[in-house]
Backbone as CSV, one residue per row, in Angstrom:
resi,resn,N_x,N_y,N_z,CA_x,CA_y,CA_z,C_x,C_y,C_z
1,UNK,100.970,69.324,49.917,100.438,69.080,51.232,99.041,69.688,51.319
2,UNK,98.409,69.192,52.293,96.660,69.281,51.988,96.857,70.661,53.553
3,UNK,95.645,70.712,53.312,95.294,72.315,54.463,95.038,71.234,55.899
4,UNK,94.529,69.901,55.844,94.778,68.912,56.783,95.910,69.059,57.000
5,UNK,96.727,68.133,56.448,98.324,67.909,56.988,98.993,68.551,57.223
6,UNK,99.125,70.280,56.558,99.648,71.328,57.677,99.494,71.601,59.207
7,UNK,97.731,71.469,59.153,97.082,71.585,60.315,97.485,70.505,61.120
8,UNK,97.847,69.394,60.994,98.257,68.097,62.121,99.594,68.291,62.888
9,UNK,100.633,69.049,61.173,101.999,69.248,61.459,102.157,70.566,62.495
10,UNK,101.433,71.873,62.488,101.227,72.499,63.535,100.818,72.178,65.073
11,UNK,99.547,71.393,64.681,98.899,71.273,66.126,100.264,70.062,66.925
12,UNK,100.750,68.941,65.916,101.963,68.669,66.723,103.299,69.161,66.946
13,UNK,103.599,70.352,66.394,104.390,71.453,67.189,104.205,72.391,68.345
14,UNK,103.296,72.455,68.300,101.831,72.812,69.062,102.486,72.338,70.348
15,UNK,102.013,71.019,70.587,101.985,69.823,71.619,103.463,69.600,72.312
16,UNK,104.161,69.646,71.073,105.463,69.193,71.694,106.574,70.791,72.437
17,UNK,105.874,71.791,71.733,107.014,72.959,72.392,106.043,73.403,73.690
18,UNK,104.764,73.654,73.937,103.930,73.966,74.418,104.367,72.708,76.027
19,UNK,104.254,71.479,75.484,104.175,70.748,76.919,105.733,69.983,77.271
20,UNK,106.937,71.192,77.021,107.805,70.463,77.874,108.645,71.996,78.100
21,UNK,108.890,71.703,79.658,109.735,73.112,80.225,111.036,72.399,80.598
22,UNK,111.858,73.557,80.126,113.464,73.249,80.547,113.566,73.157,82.369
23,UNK,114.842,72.511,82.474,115.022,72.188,83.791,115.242,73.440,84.891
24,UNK,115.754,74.413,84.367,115.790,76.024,84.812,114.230,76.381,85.388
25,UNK,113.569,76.220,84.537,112.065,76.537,84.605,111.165,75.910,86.275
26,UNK,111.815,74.807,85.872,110.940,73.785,86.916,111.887,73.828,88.554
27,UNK,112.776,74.344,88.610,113.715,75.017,89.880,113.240,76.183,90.664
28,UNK,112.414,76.916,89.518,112.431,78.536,89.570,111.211,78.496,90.835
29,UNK,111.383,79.251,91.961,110.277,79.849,92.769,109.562,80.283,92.361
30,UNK,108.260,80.482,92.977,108.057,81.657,93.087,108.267,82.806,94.126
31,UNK,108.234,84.118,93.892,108.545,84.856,94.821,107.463,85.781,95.391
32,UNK,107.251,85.909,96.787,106.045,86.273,96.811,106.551,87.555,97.997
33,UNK,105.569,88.329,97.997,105.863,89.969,98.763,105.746,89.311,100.731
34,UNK,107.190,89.795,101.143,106.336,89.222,102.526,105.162,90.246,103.061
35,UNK,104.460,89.614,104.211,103.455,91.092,104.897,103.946,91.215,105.905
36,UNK,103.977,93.165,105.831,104.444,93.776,106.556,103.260,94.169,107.263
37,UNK,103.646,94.918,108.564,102.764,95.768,109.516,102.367,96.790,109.035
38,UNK,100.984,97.015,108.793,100.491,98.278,108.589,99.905,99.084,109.998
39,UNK,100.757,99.652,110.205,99.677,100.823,111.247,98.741,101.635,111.195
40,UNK,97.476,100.765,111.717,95.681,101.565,111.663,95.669,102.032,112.844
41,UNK,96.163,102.176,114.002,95.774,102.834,114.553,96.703,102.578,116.454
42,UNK,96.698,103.593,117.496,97.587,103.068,118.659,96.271,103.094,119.311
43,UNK,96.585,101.268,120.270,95.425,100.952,121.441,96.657,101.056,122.897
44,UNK,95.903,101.546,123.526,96.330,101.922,125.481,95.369,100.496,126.117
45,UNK,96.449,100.033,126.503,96.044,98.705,127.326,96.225,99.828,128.915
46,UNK,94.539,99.591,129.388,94.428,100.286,130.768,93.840,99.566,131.902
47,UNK,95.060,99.248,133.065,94.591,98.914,134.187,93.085,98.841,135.078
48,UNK,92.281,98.412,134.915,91.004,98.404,135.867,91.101,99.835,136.614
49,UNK,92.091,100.113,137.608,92.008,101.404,138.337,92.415,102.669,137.245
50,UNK,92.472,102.737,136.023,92.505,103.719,135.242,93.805,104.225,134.704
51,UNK,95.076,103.208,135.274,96.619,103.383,134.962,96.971,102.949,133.637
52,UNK,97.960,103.718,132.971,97.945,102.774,131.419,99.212,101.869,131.461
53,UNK,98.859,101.288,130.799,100.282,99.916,130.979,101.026,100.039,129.948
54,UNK,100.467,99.847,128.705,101.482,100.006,127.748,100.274,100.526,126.351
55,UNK,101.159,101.162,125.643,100.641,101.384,124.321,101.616,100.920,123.363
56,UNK,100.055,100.004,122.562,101.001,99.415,121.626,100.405,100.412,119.807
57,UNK,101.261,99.885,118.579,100.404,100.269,117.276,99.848,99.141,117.427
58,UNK,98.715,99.319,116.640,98.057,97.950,116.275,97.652,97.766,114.507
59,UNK,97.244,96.453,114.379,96.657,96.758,112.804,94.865,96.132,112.982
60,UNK,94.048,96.448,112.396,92.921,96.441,112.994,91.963,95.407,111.805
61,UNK,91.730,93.988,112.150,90.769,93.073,111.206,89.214,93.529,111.855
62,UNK,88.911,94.131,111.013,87.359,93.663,110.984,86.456,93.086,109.855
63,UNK,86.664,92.649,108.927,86.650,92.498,107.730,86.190,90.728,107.897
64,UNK,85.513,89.905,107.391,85.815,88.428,107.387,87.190,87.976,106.891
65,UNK,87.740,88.766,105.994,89.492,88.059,105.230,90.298,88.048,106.265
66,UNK,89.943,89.759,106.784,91.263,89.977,107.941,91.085,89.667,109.107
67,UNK,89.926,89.037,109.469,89.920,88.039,111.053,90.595,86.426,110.109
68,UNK,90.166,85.974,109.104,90.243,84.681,109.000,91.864,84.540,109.135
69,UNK,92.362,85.694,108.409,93.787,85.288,107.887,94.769,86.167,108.735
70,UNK,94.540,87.182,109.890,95.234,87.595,110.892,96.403,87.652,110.660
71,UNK,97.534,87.047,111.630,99.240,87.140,111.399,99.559,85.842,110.907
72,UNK,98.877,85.263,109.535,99.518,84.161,108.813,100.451,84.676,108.049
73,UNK,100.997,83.877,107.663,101.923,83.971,107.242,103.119,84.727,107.181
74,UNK,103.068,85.749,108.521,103.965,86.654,108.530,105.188,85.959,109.784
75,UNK,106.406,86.086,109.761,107.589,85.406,110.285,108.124,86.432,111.548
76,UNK,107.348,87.078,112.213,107.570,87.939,113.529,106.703,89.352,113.447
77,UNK,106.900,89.868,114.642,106.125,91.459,115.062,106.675,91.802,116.185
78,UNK,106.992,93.059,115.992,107.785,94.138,116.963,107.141,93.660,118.078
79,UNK,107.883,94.317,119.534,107.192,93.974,120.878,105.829,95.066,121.148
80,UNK,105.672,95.865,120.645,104.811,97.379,120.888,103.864,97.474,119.680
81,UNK,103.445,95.707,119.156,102.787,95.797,118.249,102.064,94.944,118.211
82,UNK,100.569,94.832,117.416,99.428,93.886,117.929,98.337,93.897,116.555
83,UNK,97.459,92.860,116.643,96.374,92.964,116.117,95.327,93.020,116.345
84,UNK,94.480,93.545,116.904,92.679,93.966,116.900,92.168,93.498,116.471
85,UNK,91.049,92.185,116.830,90.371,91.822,115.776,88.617,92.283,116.464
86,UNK,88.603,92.802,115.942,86.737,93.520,115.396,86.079,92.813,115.229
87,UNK,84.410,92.075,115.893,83.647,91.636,115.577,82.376,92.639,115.716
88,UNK,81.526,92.417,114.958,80.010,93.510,115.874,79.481,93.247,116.696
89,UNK,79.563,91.482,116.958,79.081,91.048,117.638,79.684,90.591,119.306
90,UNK,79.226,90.354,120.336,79.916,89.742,121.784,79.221,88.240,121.535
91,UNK,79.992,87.320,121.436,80.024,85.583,121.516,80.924,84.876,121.767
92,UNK,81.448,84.030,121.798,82.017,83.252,122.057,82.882,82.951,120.821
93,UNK,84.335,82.753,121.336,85.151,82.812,119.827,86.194,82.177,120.141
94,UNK,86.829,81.480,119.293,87.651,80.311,118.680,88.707,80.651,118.032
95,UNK,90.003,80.402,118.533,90.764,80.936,117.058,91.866,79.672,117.198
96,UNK,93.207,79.984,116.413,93.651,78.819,116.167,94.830,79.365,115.362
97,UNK,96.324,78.808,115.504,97.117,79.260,115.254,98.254,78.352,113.874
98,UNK,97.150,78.474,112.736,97.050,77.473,111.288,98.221,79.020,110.678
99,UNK,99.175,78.453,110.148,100.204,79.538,109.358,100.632,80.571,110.251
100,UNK,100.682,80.394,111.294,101.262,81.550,111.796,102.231,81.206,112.326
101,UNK,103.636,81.812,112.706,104.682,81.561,112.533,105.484,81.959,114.289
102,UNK,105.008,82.288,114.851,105.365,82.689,116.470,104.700,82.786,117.375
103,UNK,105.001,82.334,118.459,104.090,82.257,119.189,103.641,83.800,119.637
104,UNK,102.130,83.911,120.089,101.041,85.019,120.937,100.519,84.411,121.754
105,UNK,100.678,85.733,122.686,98.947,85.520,123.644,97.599,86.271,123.115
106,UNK,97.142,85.520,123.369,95.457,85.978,122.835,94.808,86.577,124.215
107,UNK,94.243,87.752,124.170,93.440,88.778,125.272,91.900,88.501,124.654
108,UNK,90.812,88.231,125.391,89.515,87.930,124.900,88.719,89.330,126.034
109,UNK,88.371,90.210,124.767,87.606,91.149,125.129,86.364,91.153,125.214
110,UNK,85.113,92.171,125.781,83.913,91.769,125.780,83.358,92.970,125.402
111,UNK,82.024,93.355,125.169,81.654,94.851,124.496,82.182,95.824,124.893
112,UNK,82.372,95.993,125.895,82.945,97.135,126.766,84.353,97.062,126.997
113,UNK,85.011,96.177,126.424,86.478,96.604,126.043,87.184,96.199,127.004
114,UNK,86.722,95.150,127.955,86.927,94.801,129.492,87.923,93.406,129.184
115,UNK,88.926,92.886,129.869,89.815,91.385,129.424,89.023,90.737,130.332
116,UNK,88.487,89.536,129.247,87.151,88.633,130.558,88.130,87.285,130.220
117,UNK,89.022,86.801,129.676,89.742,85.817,129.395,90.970,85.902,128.575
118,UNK,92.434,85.215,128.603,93.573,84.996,127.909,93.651,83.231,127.456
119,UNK,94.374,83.675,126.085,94.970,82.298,125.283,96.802,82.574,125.994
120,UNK,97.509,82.338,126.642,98.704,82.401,126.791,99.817,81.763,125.585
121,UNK,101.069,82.067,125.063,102.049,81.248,124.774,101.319,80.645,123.580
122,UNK,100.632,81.186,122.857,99.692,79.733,121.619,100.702,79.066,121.032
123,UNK,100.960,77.792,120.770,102.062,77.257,120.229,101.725,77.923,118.148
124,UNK,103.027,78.075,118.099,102.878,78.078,116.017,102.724,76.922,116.027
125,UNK,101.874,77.492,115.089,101.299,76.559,113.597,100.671,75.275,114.612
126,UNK,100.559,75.593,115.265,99.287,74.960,116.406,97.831,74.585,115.409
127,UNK,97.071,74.196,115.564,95.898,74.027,114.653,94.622,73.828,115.627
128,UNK,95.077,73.400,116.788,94.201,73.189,118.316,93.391,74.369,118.433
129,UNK,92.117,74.194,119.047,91.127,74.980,119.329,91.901,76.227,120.615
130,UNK,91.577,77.072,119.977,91.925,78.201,121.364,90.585,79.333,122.059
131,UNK,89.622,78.855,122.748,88.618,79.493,123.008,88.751,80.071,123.600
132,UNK,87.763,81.292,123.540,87.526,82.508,124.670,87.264,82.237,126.362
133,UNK,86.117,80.670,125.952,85.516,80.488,127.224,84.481,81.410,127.780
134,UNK,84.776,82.955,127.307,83.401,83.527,127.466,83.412,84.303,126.614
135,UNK,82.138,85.165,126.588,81.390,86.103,125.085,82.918,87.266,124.963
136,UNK,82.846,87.405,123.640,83.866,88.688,123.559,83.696,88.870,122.076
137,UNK,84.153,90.146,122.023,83.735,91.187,120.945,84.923,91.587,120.562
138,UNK,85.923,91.650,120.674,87.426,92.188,120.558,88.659,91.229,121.022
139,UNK,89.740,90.825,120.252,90.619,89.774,120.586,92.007,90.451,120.125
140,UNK,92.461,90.852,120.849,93.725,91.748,120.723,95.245,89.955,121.199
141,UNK,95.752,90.426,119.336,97.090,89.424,119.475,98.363,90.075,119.982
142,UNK,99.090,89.906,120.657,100.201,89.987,121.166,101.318,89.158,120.667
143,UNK,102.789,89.657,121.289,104.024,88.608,121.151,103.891,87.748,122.714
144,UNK,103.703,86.431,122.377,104.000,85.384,123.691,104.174,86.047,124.469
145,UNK,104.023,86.024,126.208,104.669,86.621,127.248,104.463,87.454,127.614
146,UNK,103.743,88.387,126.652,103.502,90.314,127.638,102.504,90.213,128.359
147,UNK,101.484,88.807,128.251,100.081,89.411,129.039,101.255,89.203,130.447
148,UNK,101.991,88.293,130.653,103.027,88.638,132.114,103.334,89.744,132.358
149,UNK,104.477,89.626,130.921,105.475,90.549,131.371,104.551,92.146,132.190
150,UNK,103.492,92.886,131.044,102.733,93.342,131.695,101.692,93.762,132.711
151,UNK,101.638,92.227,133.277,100.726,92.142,134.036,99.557,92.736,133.720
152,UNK,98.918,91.888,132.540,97.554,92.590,132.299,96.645,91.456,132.727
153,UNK,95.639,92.060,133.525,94.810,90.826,133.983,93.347,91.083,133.717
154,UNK,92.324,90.064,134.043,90.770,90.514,134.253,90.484,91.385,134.452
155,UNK,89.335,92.174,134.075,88.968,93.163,133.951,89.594,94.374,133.810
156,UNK,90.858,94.526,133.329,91.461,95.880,132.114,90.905,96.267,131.328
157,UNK,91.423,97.135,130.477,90.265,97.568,129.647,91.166,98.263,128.468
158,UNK,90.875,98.561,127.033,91.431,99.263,126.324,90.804,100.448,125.766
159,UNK,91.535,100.844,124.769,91.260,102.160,124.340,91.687,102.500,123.001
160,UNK,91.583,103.005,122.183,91.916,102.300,120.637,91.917,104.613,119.988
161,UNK,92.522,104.741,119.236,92.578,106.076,118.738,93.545,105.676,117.050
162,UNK,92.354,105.817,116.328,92.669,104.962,114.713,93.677,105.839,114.048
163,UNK,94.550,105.579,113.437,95.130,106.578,112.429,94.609,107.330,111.489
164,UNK,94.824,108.625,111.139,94.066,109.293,110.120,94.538,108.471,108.619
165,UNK,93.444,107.947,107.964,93.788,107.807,106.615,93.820,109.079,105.393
């Protein structure tokens, strides 16, 4: 046999063990880590006249990944728990409820930490525009229902005290 015809008889062993997977194989998941809540830090949702309503933990996006990708893919969150999302800027902001799995209300904050607008009830996995309607700098997510249940309205205000890392 020539140093060719070995080489053909390999490269087509090659071909044939290389491109076919048993039926076990092609069943198999993958398995992936769910995401959990990390606690960065507890925000005090405070009444206009200076009363506190509730304190929740929160987990805190300021980052471009962790505004884009928020509570995707995660399948619930405690009632006394929330997300912060951080911009530097006060504008006008958009969000949208692509992979996310339960419904929130959306609170639209403004530099000063003031509620100048709510998203109520966002439907999951909604994909529909959910705007501020006016400038805001801070967008604190909730579970559906508390901006009621709490009665948090216009002009409240928060208060944020980060966890020590």
């Amino acid at each position: 046999m020539t140093g060719r015809n070995i080489f053909l008889i390999l490269a087509l062993y090659g071909i044939l063990f290389t491109g076919c997977k048993s039926d076990s194989e092609e069943n198999e998941s993958i398995e992936t880590e769910p995401i959990v809540f990390t606690k960065e830090g507890e925000l005090y949702l405070i009444k206009a006249e200076g009363d506190t309503i509730q304190r929740i933990d929160i987990e805190i996006a300021d980052s471009d990944y962790e505004r884009e990708t928020g509570l995707m893919y995660r399948q619930s969150m405690e009632e006394h728990q929330g997300m912060l999302f951080v911009y530097t800027t006060e504008s006008p902001r958009n969000f949208y409820m692509k992979n996310t799995y339960f419904p929130l209300d959306l609170i639209f904050y403004d530099s000063d930490s003031t509620a100048v607008s709510f998203q109520e009830n966002a439907e999951p996995l909604n994909e529909g525009n959910l705007p501020s309607g006016q400038a805001a700098q801070f967008i604190l997510e909730i579970n559906a229902g508390l901006v009621e249940n709490w009665n948090i309205e216009a002009g409240d205000t928060f208060s944020v005290v980060k966890t020590e890392e």
